[in-house]
N, C-alpha and C positions, 0 to 999 in steps of 0.2 A: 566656718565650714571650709575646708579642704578641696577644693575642685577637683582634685586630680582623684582622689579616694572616691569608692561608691560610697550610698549615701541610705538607709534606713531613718526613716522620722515617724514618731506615730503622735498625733494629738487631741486630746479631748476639747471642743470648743463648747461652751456654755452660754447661755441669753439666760441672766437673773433681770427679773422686775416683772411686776404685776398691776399694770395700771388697768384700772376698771375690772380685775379681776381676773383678767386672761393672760396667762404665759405668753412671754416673747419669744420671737423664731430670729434663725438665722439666715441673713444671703449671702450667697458666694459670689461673685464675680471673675472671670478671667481675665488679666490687665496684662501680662503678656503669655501668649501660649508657652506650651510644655518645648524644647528642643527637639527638634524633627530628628536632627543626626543624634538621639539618643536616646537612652529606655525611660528617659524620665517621665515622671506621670505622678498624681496625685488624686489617692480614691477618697471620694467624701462619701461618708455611710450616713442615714439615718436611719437608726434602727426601730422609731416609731411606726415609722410610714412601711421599713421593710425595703428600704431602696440603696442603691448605691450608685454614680458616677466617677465615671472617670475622667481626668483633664485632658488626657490626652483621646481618648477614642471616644466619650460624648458631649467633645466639645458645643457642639452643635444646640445642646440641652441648658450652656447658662445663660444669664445665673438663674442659678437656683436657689428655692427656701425652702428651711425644712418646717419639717410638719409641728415638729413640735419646739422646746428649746435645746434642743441639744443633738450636737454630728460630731463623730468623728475624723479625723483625716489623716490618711497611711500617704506619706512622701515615700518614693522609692526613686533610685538613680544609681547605677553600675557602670556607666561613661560615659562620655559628653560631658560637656559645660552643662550647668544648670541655667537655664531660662526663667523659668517658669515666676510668674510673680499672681498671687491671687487677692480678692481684696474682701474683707470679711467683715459683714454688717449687721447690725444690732437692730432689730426691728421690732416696736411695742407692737404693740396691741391697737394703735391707729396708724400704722405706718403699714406700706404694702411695696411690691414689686412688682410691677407691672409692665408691660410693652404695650403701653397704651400713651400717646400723646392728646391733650385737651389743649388747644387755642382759643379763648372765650374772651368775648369783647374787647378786641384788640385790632388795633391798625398795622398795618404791615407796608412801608413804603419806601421808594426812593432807592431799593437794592438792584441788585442786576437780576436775582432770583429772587422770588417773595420768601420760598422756603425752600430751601438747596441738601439736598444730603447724598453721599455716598457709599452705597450698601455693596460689600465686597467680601468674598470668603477667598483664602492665598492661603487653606491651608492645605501643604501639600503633604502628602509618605512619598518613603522612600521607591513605592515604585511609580509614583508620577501621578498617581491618581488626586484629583483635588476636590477638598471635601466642601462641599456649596452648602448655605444655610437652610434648615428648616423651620421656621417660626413662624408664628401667627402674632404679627404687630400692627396696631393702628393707628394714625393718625387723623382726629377727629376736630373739625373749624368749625366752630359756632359765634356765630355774628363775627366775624371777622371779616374789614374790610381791607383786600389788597390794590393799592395806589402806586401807580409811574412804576414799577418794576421793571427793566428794561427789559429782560429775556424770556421769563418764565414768570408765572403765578407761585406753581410749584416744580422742581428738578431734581426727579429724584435718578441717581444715575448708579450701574449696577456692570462694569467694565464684565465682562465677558472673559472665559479661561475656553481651553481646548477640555473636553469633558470625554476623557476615556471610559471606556465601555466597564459596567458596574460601580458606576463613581456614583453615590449616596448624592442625590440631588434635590434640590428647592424645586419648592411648589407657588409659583406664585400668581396670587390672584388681588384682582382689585374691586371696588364698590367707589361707587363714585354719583353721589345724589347732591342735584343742586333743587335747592329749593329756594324760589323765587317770589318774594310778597309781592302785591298788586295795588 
């Protein structure tokens, strides 16, 4: 591919296999976003479901799977470098995709953090607006004991942007049950 030339791509992606009897789906992933300083963008349709995304304007929405075994996907790009990398996954019929963490009978010790992450959305348009995540994710400890951690149990850290006026923003909320045997 030609950087400098725009760029047209259209392609059909397929999931053959039938284990247990049920069609396999696709997921998509975003592994680097689409270039800010350019049009580039990449639409995945599914025409089962009746839906379509964008890379660049619903970011906020991967990954995604489709409903059924098979998506489209329209690459476009008229200047700018190309960024964009996506990652496209094969998913039976017992495989799922999920934003759900399970921790189950496990020890957890000896770190600075028992469990550390940092949740961050940098993406920004051209006019300065910056687009903050919308997701519903969970992370679920069952029997797990956290030991000597020096900081935290859990850190979870979410650095802060300036959030101009109509900037699509996160909702977040938390659930936090400790239940204690006797």
């Amino acid at each position: 591919m030609l950087t400098v030339h725009p760029c047209t791509y259209t392609l059909e992606i397929s999931a053959v296999g039938h284990e247990y009897g049920l069609a396999a789906k696709i997921a998509v992933q975003i592994v680097n976003r689409a270039n800010n300083e350019s049009d580039e963008d990449a639409i995945f349709r599914d025409s089962q479901a009746g839906k379509h995304w964008s890379v660049k304007h619903n970011t906020v929405q991967f990954p995604i799977v489709s409903t059924g075994n098979k998506l489209s996907m329209k690459y476009t790009r008229s200047y700018g470098d190309p960024k964009l990398i996506v990652l496209i996954l094969f998913l039976d019929a017992q495989e799922y995709l999920d934003r759900f963490i399970h921790v189950y009978e496990s020890v957890i010790r000896h770190n600075q953090y028992g469990v550390s992450a940092v949740h961050y959305s940098n993406l920004t348009f051209q006019d300065g607006t910056v687009l903050n995540r919308h997701t519903n994710e969970k992370i679920w400890f069952q029997k797990v004991n956290f030991t000597d951690n020096n900081d935290a149990v859990v850190w979870i850290h979410s650095p802060q942007h300036e959030v101009l006026p109509d900037t699509p923003i996160t909702d977040v909320r938390q659930k936090i049950f400790s239940f204690l045997e006797m």
